[in-house]
C-alpha positions in Angstrom: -29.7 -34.0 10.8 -30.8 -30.6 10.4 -28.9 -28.9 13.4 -25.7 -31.1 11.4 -26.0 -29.0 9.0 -25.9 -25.7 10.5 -22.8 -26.7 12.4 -21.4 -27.7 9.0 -22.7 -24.5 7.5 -21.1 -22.6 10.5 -17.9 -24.0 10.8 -17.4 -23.3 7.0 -18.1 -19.7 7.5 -16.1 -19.4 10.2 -13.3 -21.1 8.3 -13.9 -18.2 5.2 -13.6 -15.6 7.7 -10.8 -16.9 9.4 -8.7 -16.6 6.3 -10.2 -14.0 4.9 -8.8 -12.6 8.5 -5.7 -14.0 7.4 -5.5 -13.0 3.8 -6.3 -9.0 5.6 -3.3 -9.3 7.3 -1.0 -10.4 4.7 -2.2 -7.6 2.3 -2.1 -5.0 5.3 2.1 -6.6 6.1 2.7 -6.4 2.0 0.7 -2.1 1.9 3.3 -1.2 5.2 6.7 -2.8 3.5 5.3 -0.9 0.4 4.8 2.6 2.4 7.9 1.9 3.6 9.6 1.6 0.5 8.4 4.4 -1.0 9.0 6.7 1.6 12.7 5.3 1.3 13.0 6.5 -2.1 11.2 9.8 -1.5 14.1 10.5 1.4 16.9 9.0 -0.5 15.7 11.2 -3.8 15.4 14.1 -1.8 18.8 13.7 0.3 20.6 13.2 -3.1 18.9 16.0 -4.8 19.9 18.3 -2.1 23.5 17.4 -2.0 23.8 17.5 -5.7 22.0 20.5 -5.7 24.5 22.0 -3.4 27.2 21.0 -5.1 26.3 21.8 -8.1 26.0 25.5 -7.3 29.0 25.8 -5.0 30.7 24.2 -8.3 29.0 27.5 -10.0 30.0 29.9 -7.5 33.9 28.4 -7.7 33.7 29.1 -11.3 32.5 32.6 -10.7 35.3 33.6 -8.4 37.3 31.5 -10.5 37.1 34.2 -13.5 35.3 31.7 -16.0 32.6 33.5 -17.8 29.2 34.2 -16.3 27.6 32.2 -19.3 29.7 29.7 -19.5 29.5 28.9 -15.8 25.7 29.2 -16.7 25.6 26.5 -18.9 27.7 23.7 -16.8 25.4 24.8 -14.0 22.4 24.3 -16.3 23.7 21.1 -17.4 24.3 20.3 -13.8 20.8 20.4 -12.9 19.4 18.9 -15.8 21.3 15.7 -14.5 19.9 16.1 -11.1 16.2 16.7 -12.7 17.1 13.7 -14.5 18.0 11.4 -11.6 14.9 12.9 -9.8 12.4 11.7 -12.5 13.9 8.2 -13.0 13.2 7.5 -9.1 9.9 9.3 -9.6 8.9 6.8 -11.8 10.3 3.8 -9.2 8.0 5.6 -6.5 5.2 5.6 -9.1 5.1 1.8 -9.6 5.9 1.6 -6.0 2.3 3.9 -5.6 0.4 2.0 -8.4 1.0 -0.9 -6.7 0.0 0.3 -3.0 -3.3 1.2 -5.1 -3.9 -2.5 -6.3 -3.0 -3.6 -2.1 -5.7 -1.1 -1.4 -8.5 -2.4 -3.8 -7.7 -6.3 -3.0 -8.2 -4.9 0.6 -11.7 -3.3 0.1 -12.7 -6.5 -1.6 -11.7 -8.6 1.1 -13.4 -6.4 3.9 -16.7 -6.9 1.4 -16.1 -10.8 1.4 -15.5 -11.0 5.2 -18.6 -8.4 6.0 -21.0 -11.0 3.5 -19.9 -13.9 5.6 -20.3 -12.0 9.1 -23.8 -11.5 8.3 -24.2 -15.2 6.6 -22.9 -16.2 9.6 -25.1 -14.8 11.6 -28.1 -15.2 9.9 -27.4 -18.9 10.1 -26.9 -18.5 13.3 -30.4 -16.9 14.3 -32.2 -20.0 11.5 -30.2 -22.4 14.0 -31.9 -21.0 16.7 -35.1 -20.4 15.0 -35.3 -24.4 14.5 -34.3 -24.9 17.9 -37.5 -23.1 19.1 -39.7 -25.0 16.7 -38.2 -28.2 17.5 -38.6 -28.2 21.3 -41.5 -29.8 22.4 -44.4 -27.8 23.9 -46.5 -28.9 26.7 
């Protein structure tokens, strides 16, 4: 009866580690599509930024040569890149959420490498009482 229950006791560990295992490799596929996404938006914010940026100032130096006031040229350039700024801090905050939720990925993984190390060791100390009673158990002559 008693070496029953350590096999029960066992296989239910076994069975918490095993998703615990599991649930680990979910949260580690779910952090790499989020890495991925971010670092998406950071090239495809920084691409656009660029070109606009470009543009924005060849736009300026066509005005120059152009003859239009330096102030006035000033102020569409200004306004320019106060759009581009713009842009830049609305997919900031889209890589933000994007981070704050690689942060929570990150927690739920620490506590699931705590849970899994807890039942390692329960594991094996029930392991070591199995074999404990074993030893007591056999008959001595």
């Amino acid at each position: 009866m008693g070496y029953a229950l350590f096999t029960l006791r066992k296989l239910t560990l076994t069975s918490r580690i095993n998703q615990c295992n599991a649930q680990a490799m979910m949260n580690s596929q779910r952090a790499m599509s989020l890495t991925q996404q971010i670092y998406a938006k950071q090239n495809a914010k920084n691409q656009a930024s660029n070109a606009a940026t470009t543009q924005a100032y060849a736009k300026y130096q066509a005005s120059i040569d152009a003859g239009v006031e330096f102030s006035v040229a000033k102020v569409s350039l200004d306004e320019e890149m106060a759009k581009i700024d713009a842009q830049a801090s609305l997919t900031d905050a889209e890589i933000q959420k994007l981070t704050l939720m690689q942060t929570a990925m990150d927690m739920e993984r620490q506590t699931l490498e705590t849970q899994l190390n807890s039942y390692q060791q329960e594991l094996e100390s029930v392991k070591k009482a199995e074999e404990s009673a074993i030893k007591n158990s056999t008959p001595k002559f």
